[in-house]
C-alpha positions as CSV (number, residue, x, y, z in Angstrom):
1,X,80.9,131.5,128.0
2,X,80.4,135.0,129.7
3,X,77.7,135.0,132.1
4,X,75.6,137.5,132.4
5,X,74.4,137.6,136.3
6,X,73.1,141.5,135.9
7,X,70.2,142.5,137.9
8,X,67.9,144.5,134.7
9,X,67.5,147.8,135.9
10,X,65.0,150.6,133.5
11,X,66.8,152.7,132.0
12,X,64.2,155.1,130.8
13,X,65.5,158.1,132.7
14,X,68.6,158.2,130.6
15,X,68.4,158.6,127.1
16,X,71.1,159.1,125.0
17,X,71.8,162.8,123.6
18,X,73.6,163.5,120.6
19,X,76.1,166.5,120.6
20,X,74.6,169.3,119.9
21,X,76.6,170.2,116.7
22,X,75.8,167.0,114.8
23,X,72.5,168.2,113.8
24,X,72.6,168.0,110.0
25,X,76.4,168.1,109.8
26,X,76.3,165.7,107.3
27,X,73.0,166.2,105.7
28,X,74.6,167.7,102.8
29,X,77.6,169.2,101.4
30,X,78.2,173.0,101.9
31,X,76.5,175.1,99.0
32,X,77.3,178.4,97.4
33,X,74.3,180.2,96.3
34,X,75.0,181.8,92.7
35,X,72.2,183.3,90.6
36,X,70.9,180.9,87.5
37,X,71.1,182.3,83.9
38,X,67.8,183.7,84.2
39,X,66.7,186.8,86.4
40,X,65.1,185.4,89.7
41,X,66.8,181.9,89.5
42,X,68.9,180.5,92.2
43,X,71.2,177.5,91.6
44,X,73.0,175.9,94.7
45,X,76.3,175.0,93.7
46,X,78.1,172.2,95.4
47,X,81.3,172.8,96.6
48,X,83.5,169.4,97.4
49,X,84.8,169.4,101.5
50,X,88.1,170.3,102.0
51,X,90.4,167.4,103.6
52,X,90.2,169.3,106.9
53,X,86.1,169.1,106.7
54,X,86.1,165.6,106.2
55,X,88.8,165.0,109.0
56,X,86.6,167.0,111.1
57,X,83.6,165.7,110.1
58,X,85.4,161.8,111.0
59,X,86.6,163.4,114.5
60,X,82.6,164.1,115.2
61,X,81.7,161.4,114.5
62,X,83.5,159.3,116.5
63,X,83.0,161.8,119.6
64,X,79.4,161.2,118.7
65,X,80.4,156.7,119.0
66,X,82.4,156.9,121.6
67,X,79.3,159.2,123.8
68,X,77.0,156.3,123.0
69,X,79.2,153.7,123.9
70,X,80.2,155.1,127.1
71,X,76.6,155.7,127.8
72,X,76.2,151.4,127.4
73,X,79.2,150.5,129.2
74,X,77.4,152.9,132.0
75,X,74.4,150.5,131.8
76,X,76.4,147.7,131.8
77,X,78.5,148.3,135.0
78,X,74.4,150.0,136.5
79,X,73.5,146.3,135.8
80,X,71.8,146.2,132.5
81,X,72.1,142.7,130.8
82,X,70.6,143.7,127.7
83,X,73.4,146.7,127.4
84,X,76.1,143.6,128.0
85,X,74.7,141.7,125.1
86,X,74.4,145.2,122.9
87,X,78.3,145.7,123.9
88,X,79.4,142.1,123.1
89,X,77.4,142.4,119.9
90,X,79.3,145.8,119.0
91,X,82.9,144.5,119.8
92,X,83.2,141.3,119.1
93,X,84.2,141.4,115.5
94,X,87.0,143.8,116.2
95,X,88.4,142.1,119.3
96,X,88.4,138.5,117.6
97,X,90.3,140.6,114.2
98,X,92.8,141.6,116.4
99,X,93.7,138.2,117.7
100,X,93.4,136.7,114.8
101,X,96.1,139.2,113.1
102,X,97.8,138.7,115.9
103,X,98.1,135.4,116.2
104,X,97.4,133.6,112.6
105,X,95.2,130.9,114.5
106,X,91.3,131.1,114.4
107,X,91.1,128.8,117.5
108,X,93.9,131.2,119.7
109,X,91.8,134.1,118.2
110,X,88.3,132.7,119.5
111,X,89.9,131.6,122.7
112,X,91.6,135.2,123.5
113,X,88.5,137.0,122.9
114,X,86.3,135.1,124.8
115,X,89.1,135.9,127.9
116,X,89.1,139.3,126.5
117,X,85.0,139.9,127.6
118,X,85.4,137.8,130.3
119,X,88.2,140.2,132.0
120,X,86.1,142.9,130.3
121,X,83.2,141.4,132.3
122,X,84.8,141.5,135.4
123,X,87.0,145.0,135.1
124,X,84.9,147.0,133.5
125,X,83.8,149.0,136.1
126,X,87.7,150.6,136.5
127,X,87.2,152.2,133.1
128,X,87.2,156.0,133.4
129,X,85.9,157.9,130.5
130,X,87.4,161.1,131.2
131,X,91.0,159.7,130.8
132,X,90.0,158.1,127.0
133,X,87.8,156.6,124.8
134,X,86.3,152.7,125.6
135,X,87.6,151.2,122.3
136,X,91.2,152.4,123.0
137,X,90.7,150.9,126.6
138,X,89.5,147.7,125.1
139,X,92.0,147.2,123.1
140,X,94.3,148.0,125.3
141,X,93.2,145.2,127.5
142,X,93.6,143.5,124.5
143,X,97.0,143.8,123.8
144,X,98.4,143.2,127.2
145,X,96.4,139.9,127.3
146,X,97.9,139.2,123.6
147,X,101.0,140.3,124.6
148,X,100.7,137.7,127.6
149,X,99.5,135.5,125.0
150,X,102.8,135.9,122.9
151,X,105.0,135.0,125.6
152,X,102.7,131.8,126.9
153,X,103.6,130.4,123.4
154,X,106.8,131.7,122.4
155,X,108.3,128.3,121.6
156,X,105.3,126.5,120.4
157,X,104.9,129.4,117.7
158,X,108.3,128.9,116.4
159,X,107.2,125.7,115.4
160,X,104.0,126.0,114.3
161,X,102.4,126.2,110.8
162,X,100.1,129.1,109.9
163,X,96.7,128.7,110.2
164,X,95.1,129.4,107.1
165,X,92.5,132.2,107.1
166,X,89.1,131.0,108.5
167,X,85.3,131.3,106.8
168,X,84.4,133.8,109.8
169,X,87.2,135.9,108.8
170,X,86.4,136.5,104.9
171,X,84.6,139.6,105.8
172,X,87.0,141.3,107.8
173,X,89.3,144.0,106.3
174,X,92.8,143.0,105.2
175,X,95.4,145.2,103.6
176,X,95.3,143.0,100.4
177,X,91.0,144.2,100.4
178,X,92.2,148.0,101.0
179,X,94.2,147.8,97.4
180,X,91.9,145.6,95.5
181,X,90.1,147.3,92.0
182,X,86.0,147.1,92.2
183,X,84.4,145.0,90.6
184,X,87.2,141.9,89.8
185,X,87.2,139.0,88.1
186,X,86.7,135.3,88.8
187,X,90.2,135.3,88.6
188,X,91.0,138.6,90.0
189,X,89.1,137.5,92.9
190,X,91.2,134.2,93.3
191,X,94.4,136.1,92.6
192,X,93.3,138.5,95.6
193,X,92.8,135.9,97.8
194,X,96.0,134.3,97.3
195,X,97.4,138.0,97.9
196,X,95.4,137.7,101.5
197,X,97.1,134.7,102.3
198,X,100.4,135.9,101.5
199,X,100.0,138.9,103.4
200,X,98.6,137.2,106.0
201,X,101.6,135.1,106.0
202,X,104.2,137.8,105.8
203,X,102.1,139.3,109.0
204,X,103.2,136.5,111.3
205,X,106.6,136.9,110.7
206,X,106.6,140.5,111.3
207,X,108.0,141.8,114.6
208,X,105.5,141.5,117.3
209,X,105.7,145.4,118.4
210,X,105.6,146.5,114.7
211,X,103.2,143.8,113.9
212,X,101.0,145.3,116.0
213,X,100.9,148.8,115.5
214,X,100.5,148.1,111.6
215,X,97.5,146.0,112.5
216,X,96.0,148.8,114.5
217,X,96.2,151.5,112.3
218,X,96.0,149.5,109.0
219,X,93.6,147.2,110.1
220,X,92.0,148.8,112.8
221,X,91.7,152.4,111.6
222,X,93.0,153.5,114.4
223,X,94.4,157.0,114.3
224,X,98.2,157.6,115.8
225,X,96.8,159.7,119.5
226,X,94.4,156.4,120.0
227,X,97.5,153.9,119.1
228,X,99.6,156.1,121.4
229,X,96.8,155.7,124.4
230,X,96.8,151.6,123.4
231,X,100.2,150.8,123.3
232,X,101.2,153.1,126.2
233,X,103.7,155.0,124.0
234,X,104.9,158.4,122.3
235,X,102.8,159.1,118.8
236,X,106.5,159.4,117.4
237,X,107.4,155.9,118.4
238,X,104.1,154.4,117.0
239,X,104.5,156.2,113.5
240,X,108.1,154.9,113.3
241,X,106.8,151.3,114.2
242,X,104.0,151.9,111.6
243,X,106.7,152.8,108.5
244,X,109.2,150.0,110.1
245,X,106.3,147.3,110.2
246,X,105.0,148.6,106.6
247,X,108.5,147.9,105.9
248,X,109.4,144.5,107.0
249,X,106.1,143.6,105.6
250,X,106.7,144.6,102.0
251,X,110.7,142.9,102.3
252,X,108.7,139.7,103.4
253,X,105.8,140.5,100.7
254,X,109.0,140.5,98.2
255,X,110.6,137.5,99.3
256,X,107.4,135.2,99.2
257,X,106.5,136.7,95.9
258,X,109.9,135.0,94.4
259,X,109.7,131.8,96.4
260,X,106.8,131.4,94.6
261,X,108.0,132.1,91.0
């Protein structure tokens, strides 16, 4: 367990501001006003976002996450215990995804992010906002201690079965989730679980440095400048580890699919 040995300190003098140009961003979608069919009538016509409004409108808001986060992790390192619990609250789920996909064992994955918040615990203080966001820094922390991880058990893993997927993972987001139709069947739903496991099988078996980029930008939702930042690499390089990964994953998708006709 992470202990918490913070001094609580009032932080009433601080309170979080939200950037300026978020007021109502989102409150509705731009409008055309064009005049009604009778005289003195206006009608507001909607008119959809263009891809580069919604991009834009994602880029906010994550400027707008990553301010309020850095204002916690401030609170944490000024000594707040309250802000710790708030920020292990907030990450957890992600951090434990990661090692999970990474590692295809629930008890590795629960393990590594419990050393994950305990380095967190102790290092925190050496994050520097100007230089990047917390959640790439955090996962970056993550990967080297994966990555550490991955060599530990090199030879065990060779030998190992795969875990099967645990009950604390169901809600997580998996690629087989991203393509299933609304609304399935009893026996859509089964079929799509047995699609999980397959691709969660396939996963393992994918190179670790491709294996890992695929898992942070398909899994993750992390965007190609933030895997970059993470992975301590050129955007070009994680893009072609992204298509190579995407790759080896379908070959393996392929390949289990008629092992198991």
């Amino acid at each position: 367990m992470v202990r918490s040995g913070y001094r609580t300190k009032s932080e009433a003098a601080h309170k979080l501001i939200r950037h300026p140009s978020s007021r109502n961003f989102a409150a509705s979608a731009p409008a055309k006003i064009a005049a009604g069919p009778k005289s003195g009538i206006v009608v507001a016509v909607a008119v959809p976002q263009s891809k580069q409004a919604v991009l834009n409108e994602r880029n906010l808001s994550r400027l707008e996450e990553n301010a309020l986060t850095n204002a916690l992790v401030r609170r944490c390192i000024a000594g707040d215990a309250s802000a710790w619990e708030e920020l292990v609250k907030q990450q957890n789920r992600r951090i434990y995804n990661i090692c999970y996909r990474f590692t295809g064992s629930a008890s590795d994955a629960e393990d590594l992010t419990q050393e994950v918040f305990i380095r967190l615990y102790r290092t925190m203080s050496s994050f520097e906002p100007d230089k990047g966001s917390f959640t790439t820094w955090l996962t970056t922390l993550t990967r080297n201690m994966l990555v550490d991880h991955f060599r530990r058990t090199r030879q065990e893993r060779m030998t190992d079965s795969i875990d099967a997927a645990p009950a604390a993972d169901e809600e997580a987001p998996t690629l087989a989730e991203r393509v299933e139709d609304h609304g399935p069947s009893p026996q859509a739903r089964l079929a799509s679980k047995e699609t999980q496991k397959m691709v969660h099988q396939a996963l393992q078996k994918v190179s670790p440095d491709l294996r890992e980029a695929v898992i942070l930008r398909d899994l993750q939702d992390m965007d190609y400048k933030e895997i970059a930042a993470a992975l301590k690499v050129p955007e070009g390089t994680v893009k072609s580890r992204i298509n190579r990964g995407r790759a080896e994953l379908a070959r393996l998708l392929s390949r289990i699919n008629r092992q198991a006709v």
